[in-house]
C-alpha positions in Angstrom: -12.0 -106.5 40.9 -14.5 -103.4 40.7 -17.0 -106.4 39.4 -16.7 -108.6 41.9 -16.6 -106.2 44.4 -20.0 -104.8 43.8 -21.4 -108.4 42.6 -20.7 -109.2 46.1 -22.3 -106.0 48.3 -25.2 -106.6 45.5 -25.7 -110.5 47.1 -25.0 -109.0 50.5 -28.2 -106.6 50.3 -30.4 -108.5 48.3 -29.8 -110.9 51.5 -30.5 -108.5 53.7 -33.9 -107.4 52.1 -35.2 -110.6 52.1 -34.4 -111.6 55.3 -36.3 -108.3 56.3 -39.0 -109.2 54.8 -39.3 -113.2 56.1 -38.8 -111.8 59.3 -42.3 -109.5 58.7 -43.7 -112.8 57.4 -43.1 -114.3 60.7 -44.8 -111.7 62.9 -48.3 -113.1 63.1 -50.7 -111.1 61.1 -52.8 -110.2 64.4 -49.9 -108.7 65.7 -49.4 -106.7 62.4 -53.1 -105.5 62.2 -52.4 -104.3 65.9 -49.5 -102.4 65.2 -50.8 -100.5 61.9 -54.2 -99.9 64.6 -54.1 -96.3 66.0 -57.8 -95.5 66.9 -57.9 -93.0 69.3 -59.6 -95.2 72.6 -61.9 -91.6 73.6 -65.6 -92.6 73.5 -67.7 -90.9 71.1 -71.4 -89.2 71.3 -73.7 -89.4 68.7 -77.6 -88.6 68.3 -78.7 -90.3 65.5 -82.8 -90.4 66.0 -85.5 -87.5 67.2 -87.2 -90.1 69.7 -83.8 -91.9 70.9 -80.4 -90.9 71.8 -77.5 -93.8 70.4 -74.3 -93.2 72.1 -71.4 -95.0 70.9 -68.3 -95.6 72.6 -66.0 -96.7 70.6 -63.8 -98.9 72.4 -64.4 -101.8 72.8 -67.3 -101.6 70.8 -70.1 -101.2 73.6 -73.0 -99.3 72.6 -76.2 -97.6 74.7 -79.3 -97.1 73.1 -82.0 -94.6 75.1 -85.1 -95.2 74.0 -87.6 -92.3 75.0 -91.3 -93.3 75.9 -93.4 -89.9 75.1 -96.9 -89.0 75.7 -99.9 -88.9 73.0 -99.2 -85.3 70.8 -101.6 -82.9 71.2 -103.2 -83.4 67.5 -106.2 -81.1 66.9 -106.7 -82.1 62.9 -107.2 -78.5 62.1 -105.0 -79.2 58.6 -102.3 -76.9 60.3 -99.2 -78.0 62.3 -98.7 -76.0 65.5 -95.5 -77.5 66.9 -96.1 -74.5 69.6 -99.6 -76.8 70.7 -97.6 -80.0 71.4 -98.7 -81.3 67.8 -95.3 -83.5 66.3 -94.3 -85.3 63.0 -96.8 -88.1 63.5 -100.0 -85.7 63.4 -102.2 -85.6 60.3 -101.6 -81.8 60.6 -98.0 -82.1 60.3 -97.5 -84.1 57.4 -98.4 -82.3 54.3 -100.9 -84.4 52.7 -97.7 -86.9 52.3 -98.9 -90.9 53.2 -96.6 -93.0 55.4 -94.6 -95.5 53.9 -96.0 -99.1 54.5 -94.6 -100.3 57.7 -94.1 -104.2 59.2 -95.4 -102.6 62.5 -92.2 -104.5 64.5 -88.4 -103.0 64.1 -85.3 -104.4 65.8 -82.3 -102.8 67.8 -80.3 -104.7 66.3 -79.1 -107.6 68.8 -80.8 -110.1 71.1 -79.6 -111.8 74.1 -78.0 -114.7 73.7 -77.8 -116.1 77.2 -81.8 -117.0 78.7 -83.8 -116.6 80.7 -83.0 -112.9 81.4 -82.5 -111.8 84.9 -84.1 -109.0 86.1 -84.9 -106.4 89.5 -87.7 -104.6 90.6 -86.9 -101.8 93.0 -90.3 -101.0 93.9 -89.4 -98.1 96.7 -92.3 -95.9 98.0 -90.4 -92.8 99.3 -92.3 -89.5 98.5 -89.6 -88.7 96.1 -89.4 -92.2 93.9 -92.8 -93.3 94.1 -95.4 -90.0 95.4 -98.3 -92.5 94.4 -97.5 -94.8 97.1 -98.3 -97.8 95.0 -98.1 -101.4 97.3 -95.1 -103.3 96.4 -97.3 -106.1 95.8 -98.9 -104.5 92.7 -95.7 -103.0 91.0 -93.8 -106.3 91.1 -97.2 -108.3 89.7 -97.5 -105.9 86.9 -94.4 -105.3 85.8 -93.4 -109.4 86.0 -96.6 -110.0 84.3 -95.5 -107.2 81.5 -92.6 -110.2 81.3 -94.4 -112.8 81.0 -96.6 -111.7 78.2 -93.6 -111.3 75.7 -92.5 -115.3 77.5 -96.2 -116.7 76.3 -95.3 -115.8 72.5 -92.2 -117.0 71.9 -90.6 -120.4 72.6 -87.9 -119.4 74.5 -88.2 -118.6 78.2 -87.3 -115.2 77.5 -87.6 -113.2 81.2 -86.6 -115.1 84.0 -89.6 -116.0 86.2 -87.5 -115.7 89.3 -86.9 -112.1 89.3 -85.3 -110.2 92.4 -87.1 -107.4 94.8 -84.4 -105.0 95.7 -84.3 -101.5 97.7 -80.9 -100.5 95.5 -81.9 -100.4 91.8 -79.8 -97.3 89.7 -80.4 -96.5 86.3 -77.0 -96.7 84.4 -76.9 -93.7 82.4 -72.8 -93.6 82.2 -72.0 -97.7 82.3 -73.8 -101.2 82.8 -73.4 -102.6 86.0 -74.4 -106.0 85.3 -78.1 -105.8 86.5 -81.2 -105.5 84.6 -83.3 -103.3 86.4 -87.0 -101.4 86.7 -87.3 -98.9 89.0 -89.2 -95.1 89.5 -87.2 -91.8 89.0 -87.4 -88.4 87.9 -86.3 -87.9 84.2 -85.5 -84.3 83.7 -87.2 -83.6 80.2 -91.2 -83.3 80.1 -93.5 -84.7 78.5 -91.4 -88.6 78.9 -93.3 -91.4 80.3 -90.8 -94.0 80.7 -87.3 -94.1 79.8 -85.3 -97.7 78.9 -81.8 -97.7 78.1 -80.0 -101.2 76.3 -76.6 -102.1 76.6 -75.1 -104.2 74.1 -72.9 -104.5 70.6 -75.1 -103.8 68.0 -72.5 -103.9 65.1 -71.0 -106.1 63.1 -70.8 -109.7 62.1 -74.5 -111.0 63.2 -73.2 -113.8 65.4 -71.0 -111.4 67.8 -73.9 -109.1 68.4 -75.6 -109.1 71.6 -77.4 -107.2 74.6 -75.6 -107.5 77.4 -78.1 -105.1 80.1 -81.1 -102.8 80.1 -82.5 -100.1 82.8 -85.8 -98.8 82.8 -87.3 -95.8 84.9 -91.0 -95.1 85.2 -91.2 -91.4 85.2 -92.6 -90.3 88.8 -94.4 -87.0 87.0 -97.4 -88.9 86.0 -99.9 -90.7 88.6 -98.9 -94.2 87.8 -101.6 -97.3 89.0 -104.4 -99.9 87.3 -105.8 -98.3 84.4 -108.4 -100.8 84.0 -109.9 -99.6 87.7 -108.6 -95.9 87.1 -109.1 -94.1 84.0 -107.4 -91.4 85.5 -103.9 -92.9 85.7 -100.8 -94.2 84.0 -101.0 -97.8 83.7 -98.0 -99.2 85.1 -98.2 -103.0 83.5 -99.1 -101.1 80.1 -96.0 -98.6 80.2 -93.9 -102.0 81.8 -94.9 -104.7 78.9 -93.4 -102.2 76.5 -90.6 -101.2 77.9 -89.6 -104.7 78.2 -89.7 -105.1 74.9 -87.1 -102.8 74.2 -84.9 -105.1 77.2 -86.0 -107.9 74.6 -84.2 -106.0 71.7 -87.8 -104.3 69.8 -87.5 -100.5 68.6 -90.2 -98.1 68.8 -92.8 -97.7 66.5 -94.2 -94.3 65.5 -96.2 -95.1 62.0 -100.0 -94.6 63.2 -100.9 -97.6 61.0 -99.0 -99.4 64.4 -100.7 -97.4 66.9 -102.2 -100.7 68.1 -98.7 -102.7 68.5 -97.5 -103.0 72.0 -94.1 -101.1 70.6 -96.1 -97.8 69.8 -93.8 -95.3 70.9 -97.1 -93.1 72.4 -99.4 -93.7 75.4 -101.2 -91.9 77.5 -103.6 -91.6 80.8 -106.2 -95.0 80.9 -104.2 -96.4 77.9 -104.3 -100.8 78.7 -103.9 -102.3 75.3 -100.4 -102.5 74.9 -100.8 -105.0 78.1 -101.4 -107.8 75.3 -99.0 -108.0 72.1 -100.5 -107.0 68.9 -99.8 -109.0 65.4 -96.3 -107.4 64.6 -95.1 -107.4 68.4 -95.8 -111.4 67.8 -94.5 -111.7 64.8 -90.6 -109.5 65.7 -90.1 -111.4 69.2 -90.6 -114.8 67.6 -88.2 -113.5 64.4 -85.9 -112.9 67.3 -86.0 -116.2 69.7 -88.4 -118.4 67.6 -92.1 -119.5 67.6 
């Protein structure tokens, strides 16, 4: 009796089990992976590059990158590095005798747009306190659309929408996208920074769910900004424009000086014009990135 007893609360919870585990095997296995999921939802800050800050927040996967535009280091070729004297890693001074690596002269961000022809705003404001050089509206919004354009005439795709906006409200979104692509003047607290650009997008991951979704740019109002090609004396505007829209197109910096010539030289300085015009490697990353 003993037997069968126990033969029959055996049967009993080797039917319980099993129904146990069909019922798991019904829950759908996204529901599963969302129930074992406990990642804390707190965004997280991380620096990951001297010349940029990456900030990743990591829910729902949105990333910034800021991308810093510095002036020419002081580099005195005196075979000694004197940080104290402005002179940085990329003077001949400061790198031991060493050689730099052999370099493609283009880098990515890591994601494009995927939706074209970008829109985009110019806030072109002349207060005192955005824009002291009182530059003409007229000339900001023709040099910074034709900064646009001249990434559009290499590639295939109409990259920058030709029908841009003129707007008296542009922000630069330093704490969340706000669905505008902008270009507009502002202070940026550190020195030495020409021009600051900031992309918006999911740059990690599977290839095809990568994507920029915004960029900001502000033209520092420290430096006199106008035509360099009349002026010598001052920042050119379409110059400093033309490359930081090619960080909006999804281009890094560049800092090897065997690239000092590509439009994505992280350097410029006062009368600078040739980054107007793309070099070789600017040509050669935009079209890897939305064809010939």
């Amino acid at each position: 009796m003993k037997k069968i007893f126990l033969g029959i609360l055996l049967g009993v919870t080797v039917l319980a089990i099993s129904g146990i585990v069909a019922a798991a095997m019904l829950i759908p296995a996204s529901e599963r992976a969302r129930e074992k999921s406990k990642a804390d939802n707190a965004p997280v800050i991380e620096r990951v590059k001297e010349h940029k800050e990456h900030l990743v927040l990591t829910t729902p996967g949105l990333e910034k990158i800021v991308l810093i535009h510095f002036a020419k280091p002081t580099c005195n070729n005196n075979e000694i590095c004197e940080p104290e004297l402005g002179e940085n890693p990329s003077c001949a001074d400061c790198k031991n005798g060493e050689e730099e690596p052999e370099s493609t002269c283009y880098a990515f961000l890591g994601a494009k747009w995927k939706d074209l022809p970008v829109d985009y705003v110019i806030d072109p404001i002349f207060s005192s306190e955005k824009n002291p050089n009182g530059l003409p509206e007229e000339f900001v919004v023709s040099a910074i659309s034709t900064g646009a354009e001249e990434w559009d005439s290499h590639t295939i795709a109409e990259l920058f929408n030709d029908s841009y906006e003129v707007v008296s409200d542009g922000s630069w979104d330093s704490d969340a996208p706000d669905g505008r692509n902008e270009l507009l003047f502002g202070d940026y607290p550190q020195e030495g920074v020409i021009a600051v650009a900031i992309v918006w997008g999911y740059f990690r991951g599977r290839p095809s769910n990568r994507r920029i979704v915004e960029f900001d740019i502000m033209f520092d109002t420290d430096w006199v900004w106008g035509d360099a090609s009349i002026n010598s004396a001052v920042m050119d505007l379409r110059n400093i424009a033309t490359h930081e829209l090619g960080h909006g197109a999804g281009l890094d910096d560049l800092y090897e000086t065997a690239c000092l010539d590509e439009t994505m030289y992280g350097y410029s300085g006062y009368g600078e014009i040739k980054k107007r015009g793309l070099n070789t490697g600017d040509i050669i990353g935009i079209q890897e990135l939305y064809g010939l």
